[in-house]
ZADO-1210 file (C-alpha; in nm, 4 decimals, padded with zeros to 6 digits):
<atoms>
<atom x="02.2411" y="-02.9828" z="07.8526" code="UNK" pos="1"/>
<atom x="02.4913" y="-03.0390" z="07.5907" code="UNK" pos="2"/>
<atom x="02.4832" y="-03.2155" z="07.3094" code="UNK" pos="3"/>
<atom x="02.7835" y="-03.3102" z="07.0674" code="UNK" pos="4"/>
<atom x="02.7150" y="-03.4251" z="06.6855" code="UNK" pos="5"/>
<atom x="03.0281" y="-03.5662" z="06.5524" code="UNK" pos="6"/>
<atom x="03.1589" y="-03.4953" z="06.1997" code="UNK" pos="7"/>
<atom x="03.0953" y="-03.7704" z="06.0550" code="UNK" pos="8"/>
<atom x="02.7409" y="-03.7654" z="06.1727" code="UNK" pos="9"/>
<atom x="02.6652" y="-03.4455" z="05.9690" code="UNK" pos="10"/>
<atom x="02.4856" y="-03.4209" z="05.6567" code="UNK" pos="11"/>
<atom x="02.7764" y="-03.2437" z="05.4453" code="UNK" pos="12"/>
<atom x="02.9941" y="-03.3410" z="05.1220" code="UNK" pos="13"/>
<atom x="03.3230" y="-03.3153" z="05.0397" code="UNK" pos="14"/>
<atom x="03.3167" y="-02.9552" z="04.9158" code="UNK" pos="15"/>
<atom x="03.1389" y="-02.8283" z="05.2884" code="UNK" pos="16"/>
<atom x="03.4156" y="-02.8072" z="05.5154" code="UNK" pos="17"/>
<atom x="03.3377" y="-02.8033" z="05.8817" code="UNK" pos="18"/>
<atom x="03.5765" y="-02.4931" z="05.9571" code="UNK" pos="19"/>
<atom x="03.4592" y="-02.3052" z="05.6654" code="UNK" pos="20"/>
<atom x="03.1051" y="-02.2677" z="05.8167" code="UNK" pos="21"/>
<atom x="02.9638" y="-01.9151" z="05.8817" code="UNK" pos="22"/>
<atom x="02.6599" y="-01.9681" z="06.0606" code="UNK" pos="23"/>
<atom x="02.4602" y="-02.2639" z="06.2294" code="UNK" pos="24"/>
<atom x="02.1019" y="-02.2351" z="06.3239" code="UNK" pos="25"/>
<atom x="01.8105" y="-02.4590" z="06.4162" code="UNK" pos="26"/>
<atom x="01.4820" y="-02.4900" z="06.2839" code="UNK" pos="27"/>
<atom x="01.2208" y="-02.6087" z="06.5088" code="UNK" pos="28"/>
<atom x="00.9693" y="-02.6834" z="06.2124" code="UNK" pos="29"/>
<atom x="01.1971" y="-02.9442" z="06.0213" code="UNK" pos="30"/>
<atom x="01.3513" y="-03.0157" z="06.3370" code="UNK" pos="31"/>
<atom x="01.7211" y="-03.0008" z="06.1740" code="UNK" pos="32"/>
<atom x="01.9936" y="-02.8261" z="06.2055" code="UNK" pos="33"/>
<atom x="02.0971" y="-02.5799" z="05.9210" code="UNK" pos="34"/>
<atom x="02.4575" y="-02.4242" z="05.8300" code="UNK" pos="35"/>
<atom x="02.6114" y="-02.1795" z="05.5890" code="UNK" pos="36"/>
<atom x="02.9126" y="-02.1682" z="05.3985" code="UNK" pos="37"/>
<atom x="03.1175" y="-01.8854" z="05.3983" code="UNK" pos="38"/>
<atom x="03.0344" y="-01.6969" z="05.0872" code="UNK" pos="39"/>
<atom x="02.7320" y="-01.8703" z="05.0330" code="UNK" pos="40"/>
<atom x="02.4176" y="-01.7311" z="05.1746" code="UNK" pos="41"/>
<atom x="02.1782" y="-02.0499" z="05.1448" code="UNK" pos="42"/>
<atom x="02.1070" y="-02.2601" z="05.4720" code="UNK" pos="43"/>
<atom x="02.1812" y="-02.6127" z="05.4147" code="UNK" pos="44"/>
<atom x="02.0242" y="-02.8932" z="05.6525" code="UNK" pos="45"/>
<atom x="02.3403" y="-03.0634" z="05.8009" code="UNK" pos="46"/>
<atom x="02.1507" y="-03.2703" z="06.0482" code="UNK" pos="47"/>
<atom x="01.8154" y="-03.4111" z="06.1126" code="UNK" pos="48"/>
<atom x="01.7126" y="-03.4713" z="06.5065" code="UNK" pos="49"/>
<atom x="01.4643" y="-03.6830" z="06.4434" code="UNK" pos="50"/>
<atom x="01.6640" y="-03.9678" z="06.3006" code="UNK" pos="51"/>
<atom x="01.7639" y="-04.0018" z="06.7049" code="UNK" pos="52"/>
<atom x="01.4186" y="-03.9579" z="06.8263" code="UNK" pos="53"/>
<atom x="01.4844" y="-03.6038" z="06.9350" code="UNK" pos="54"/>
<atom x="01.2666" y="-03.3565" z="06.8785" code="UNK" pos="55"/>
<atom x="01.3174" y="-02.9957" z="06.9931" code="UNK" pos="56"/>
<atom x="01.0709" y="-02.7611" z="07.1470" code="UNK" pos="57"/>
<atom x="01.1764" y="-02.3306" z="07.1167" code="UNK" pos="58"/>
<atom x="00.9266" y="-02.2595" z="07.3626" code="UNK" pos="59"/>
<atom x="01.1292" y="-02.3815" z="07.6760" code="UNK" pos="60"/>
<atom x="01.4477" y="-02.3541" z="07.5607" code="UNK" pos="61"/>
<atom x="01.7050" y="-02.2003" z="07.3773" code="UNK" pos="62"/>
<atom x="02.0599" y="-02.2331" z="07.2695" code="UNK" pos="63"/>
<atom x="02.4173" y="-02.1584" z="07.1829" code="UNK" pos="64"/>
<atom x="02.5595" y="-02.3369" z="06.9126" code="UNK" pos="65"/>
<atom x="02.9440" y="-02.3758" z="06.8553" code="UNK" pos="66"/>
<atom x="03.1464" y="-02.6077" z="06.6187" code="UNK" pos="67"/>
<atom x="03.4949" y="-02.7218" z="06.5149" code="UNK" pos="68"/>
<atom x="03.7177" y="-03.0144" z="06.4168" code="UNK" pos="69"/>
<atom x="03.5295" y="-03.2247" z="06.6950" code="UNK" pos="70"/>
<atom x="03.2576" y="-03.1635" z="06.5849" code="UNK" pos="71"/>
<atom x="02.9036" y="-02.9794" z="06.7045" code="UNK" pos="72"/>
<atom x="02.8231" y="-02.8532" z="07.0149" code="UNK" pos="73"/>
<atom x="02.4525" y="-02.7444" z="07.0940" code="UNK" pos="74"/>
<atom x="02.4011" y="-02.6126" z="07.4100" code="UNK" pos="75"/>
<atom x="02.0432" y="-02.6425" z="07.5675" code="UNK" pos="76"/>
<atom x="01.9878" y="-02.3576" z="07.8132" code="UNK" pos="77"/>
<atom x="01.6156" y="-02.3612" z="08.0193" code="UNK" pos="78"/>
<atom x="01.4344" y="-02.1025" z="07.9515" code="UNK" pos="79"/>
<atom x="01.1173" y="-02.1963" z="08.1180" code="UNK" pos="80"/>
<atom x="00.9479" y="-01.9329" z="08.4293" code="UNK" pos="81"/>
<atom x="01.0734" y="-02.0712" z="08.7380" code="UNK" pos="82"/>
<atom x="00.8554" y="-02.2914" z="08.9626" code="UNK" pos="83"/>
<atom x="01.0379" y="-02.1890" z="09.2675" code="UNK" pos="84"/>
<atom x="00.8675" y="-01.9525" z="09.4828" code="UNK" pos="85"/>
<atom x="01.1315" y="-01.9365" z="09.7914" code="UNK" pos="86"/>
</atoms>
């Protein structure tokens, strides 16, 4: 699953610039989504899930996060044992 967080959704003032992040984690226990600025080594919460009713789980999932002019782009990717025994 992918999900896409515009810009102008973000958390971020005038002096963070999208392009000038260095990093972009989440964290499960504020349920938010954290970023650093290049030459700044202090996560800053740039989005909060739950104000969409989201709430994300680490132990049946993971992800890959990228981001840009267009915005962010979280990919979900299952994690969970298989239930298929073929």
């Amino acid at each position: 699953m992918i999900l896409q967080i515009p810009i102008s959704d973000l958390l971020i003032s005038r002096d963070w610039i999208v392009n000038q992040f260095e990093s972009m984690s989440i964290d499960y226990a504020d349920n938010a989504l954290h970023a650093t600025l290049r030459g700044d080594d202090k996560h800053k919460i740039v989005f909060r899930f739950e104000k969409y009713g989201v709430k994300l789980d680490n132990r049946w999932c993971r992800y890959e996060i990228s981001w840009g002019m267009a915005g962010v782009f979280i990919k979900l990717i299952d994690s969970s044992p298989s239930q298929y025994s073929g």
